[in-house]
N, C-alpha and C positions, 0 to 999 in steps of 0.2 A: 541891596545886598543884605543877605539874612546873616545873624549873629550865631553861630552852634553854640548850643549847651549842653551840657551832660543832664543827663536825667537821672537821679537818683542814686548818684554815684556817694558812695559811703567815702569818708573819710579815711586817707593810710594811719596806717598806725605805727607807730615810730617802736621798734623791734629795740630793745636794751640789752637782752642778755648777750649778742655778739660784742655789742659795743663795751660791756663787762669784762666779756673774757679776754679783750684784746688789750684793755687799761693791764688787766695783772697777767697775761703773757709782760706787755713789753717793763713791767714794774719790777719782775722777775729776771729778764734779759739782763737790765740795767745795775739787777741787786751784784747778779753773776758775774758781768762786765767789770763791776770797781772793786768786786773782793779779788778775785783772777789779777788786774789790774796794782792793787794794792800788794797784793803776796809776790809781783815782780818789779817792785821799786828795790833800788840798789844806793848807796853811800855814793856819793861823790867823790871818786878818785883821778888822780892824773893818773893814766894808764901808760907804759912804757909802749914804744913802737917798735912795729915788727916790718921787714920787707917780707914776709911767708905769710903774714896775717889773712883771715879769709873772711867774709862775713859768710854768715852761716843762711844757706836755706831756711832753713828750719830749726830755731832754737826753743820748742816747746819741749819737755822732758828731761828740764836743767832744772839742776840745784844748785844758786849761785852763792858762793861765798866770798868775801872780800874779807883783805886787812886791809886797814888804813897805814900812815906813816909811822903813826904812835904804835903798831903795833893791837890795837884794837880788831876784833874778829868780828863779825856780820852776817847774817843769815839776814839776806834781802837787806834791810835799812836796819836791822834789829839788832843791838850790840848784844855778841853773846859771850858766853864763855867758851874754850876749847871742849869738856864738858860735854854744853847743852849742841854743842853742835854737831859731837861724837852723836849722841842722843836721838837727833835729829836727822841724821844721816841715817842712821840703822833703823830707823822710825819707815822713814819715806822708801829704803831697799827694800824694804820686808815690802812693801807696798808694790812697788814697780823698780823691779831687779834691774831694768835696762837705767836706770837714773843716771845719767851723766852727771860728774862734777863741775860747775864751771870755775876754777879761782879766779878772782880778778885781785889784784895786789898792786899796790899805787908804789911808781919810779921811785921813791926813796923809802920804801919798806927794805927793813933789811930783812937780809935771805933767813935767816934763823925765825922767825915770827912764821915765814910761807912754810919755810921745811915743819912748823910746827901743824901747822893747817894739814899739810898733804899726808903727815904722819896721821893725825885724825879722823881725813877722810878716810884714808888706805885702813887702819881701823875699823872703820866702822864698815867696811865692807866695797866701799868704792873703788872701782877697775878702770871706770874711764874718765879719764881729768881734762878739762880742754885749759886751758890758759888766753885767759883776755889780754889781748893788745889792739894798739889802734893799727891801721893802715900805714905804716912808711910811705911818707910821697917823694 
């Protein structure tokens, strides 16, 4: 039995620049992933329940804002003022007019702190407010 060889066959040569591009695609994926990521973290609240409650299709094109119990106000995790959140509000409309509001307001916020929130958004330009609850079971 005879052995095959190749004959004078050149060596491959290991190709870099894909293997490049595809390091800073996915470095760039991952940058985009955890700042997106990070700009939709929220305060830990107990949320009041709702039997109407829905989970939403599609909750991208929200601006969430939360009070806590104390009475502390939130843009994502970030404590702000009434304020920097008017600020903020009319910032992001100018931007994309369709911005939904979400309030999220934890079971023992008194209603004076939210009517103060909703007065802010309505303010600042905001028409559509959703209100977070959990599911009633």
């Amino acid at each position: 039995m005879k052995k095959l060889r190749r004959r004078n066959q050149e060596p491959e040569e290991f190709q870099m620049a894909p293997m490049i591009d595809m390091v800073f695609l996915l470095l760039v994926f991952f940058m985009t992933v955890a700042s997106v990521a990070k700009s939709q973290r929220t305060v830990e609240l107990d949320l009041p329940e709702s039997e109407e409650s829905k989970i939403p299709e599609d909750a991208s094109g929200r601006g969430i804002l939360s009070v806590d119990a104390d009475g502390l106000y939130y843009i994502g995790d970030q404590s702000r003022s009434l304020e920097e959140i008017k600020d903020s509000i009319s910032a992001r409309i100018r931007k994309d007019p369709e911005l939904q509001i979400q309030i999220r307001a934890d079971r023992t916020t008194e209603y004076a702190a939210v009517r103060k929130l909703l007065k802010a958004a309505a303010e600042s330009g905001a028409y559509e407010i959703i209100y977070a609850t959990f599911e009633a079971r």
